[in-house]
C-alpha positions as CSV (number, residue, x, y, z in Angstrom):
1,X,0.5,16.0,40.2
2,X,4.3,14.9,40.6
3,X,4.7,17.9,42.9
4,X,1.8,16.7,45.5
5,X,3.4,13.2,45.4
6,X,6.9,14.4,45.9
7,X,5.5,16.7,48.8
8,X,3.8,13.6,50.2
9,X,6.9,11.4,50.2
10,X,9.5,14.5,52.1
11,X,6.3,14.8,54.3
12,X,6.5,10.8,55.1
13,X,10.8,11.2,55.5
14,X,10.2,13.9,57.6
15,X,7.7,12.3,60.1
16,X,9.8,9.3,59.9
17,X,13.0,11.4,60.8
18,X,11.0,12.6,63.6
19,X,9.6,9.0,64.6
20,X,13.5,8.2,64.8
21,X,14.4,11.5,66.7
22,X,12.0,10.1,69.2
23,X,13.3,6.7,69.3
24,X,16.6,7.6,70.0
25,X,16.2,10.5,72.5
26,X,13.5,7.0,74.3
27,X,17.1,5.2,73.7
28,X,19.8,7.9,75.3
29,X,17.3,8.0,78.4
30,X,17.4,4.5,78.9
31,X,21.0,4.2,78.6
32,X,21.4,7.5,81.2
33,X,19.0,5.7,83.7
34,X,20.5,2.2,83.3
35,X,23.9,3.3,83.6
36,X,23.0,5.0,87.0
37,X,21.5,1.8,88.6
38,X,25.1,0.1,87.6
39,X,27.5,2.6,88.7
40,X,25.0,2.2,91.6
41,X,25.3,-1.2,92.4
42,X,29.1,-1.2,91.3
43,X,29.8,1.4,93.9
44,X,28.5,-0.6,96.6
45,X,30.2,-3.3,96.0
46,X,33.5,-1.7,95.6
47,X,32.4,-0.2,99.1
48,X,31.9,-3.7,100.5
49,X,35.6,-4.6,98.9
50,X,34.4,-6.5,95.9
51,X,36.5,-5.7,93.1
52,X,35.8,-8.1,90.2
53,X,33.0,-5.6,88.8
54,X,35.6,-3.0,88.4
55,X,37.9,-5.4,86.5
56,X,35.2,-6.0,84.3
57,X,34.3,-2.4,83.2
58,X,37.4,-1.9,80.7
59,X,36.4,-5.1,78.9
60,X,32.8,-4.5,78.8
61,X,33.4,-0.7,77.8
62,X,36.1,-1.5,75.0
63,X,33.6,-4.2,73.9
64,X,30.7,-1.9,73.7
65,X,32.3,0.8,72.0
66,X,34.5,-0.9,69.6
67,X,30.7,-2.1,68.2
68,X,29.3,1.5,68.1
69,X,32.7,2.1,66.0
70,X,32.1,-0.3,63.5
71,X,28.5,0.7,63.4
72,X,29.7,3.9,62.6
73,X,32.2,2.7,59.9
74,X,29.0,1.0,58.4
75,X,26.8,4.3,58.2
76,X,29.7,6.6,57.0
77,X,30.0,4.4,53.9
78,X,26.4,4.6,53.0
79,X,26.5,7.8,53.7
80,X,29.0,8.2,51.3
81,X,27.7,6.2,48.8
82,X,24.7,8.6,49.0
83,X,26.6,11.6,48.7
84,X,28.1,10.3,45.5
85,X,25.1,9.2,43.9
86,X,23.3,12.8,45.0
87,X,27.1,14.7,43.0
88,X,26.0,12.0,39.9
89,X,22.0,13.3,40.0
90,X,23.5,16.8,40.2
91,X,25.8,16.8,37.3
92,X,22.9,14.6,35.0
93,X,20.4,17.3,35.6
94,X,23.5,20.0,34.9
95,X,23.8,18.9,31.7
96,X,20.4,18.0,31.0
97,X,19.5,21.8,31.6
98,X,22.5,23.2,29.7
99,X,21.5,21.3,26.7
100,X,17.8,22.3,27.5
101,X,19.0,25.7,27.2
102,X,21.0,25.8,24.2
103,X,17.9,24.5,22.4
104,X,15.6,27.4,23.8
105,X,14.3,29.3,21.0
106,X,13.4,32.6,22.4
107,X,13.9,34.1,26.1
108,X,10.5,32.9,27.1
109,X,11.6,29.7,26.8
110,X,15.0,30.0,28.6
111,X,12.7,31.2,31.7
112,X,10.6,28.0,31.6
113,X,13.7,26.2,31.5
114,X,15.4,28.2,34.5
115,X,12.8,28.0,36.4
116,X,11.9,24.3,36.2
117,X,15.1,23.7,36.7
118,X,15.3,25.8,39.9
119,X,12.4,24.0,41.4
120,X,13.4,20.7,40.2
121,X,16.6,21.5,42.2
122,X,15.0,22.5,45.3
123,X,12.9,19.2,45.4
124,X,15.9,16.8,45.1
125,X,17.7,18.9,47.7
126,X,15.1,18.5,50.2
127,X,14.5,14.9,49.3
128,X,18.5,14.5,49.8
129,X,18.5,16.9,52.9
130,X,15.6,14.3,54.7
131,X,17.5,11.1,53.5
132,X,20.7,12.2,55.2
133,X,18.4,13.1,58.0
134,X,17.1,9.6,58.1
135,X,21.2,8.2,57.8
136,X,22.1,10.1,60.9
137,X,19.3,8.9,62.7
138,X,19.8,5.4,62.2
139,X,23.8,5.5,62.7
140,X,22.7,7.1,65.8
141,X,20.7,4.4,66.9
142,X,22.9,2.1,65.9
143,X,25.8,3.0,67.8
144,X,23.9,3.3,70.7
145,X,22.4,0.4,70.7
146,X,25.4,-2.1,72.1
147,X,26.1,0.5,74.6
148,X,22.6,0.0,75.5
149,X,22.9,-3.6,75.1
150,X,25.8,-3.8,77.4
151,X,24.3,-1.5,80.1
152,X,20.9,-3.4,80.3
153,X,23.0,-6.3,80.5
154,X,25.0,-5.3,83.8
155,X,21.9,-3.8,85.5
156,X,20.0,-7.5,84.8
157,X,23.7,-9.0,86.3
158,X,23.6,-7.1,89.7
159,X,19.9,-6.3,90.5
C-alpha cells in the first residue's frame, strides 16, 4: 500500500510541475508581448525627439534584473539545502542496507534485501528528481516575475 501512495504523491508533483510549466511559459509570453508594446511606444517617442524614456531604461533594466538575481540567490540555496538533505537520505539508507545485509542469513535473504533496497532507491530518486523539478520551476517564475512586473509597469506608463 506504501507503493500506491508514494505513486500518488510523484503523480501530484508531476502534474504540479506541469501546472508550473504552464504558468511560466503563460508568464514568458506576457513578458515577450508587453515588452513589444514598450519598445513600441519608446520608439516613437524617441522618433518625436523625446528622450527621457531612453534615460530611464538602464535604471529600470538594472532594477529589474538585480531582483531576478537575488531571486535566484534565494532558490539556489534551497536548492542546495535539498541536495544536501537528499546526500544525508542516501548515505542513511547506505548504511541501513549494509547492516541489513550483513545480518542476512542465507542468499535468499540477501536478494530480498537487494532488491528492496533497489526499488526503495528508485522511489526517493524520482521523488527527488520531481522536487528539483518543482525548485526550478518556481525560481523560474520568480525571476521572471520583476521583469514582468517592470514591463507591465512601462506599458500601463505610456499606453
Amino acid at each position: 500500500m506504501k507503493s500506491v501512495k508514494n505513486v500518488q504523491k510523484a503523480a501530484a508533483k508531476a502534474a504540479g510541475n506541469l501546472k508550473s510549466a504552464g504558468r511560466n511559459i503563460r508568464q514568458g509570453v506576457k513578458i515577450a508581448k508587453t515588452s513589444g508594446e514598450v519598445i513600441a511606444a519608446r520608439t516613437r517617442l524617441a522618433a518625436r525627439g523625446d528622450h527621457q524614456e531612453l534615460i530611464r531604461m538602464v535604471p529600470e533594466k538594472v532594477a529589474a534584473f538585480s531582483a531576478a538575481g537575488v531571486a535566484l540567490a534565494r532558490h539556489t540555496t534551497n536548492a542546495a539545502l535539498q541536495a544536501g538533505l537528499s546526500a544525508a537520505t542516501e548515505w542513511a539508507a547506505l548504511q541501513s542496507n549494509a547492516t541489513a545485509l550483513m545480518r542476512a542469513r542465507n542468499p535468499l535473504e540477501v536478494a530480498a534485501i537487494q532488491s528492496n533496497s533497489v526499488m526503495a532507491w528508485w522511489g526517493r530518486r524520482t521523488s527527488q528528481s520531481l522536487a528539483i523539478g518543482q525548485n526550478i520551476m518556481r525560481a523560474q517564475h520568480a525571476m521572471a516575475a520583476p521583469i514582468a512586473r517592470t514591463a507591465q509597469a512601462n506599458a500601463t506608463r505610456l499606453a
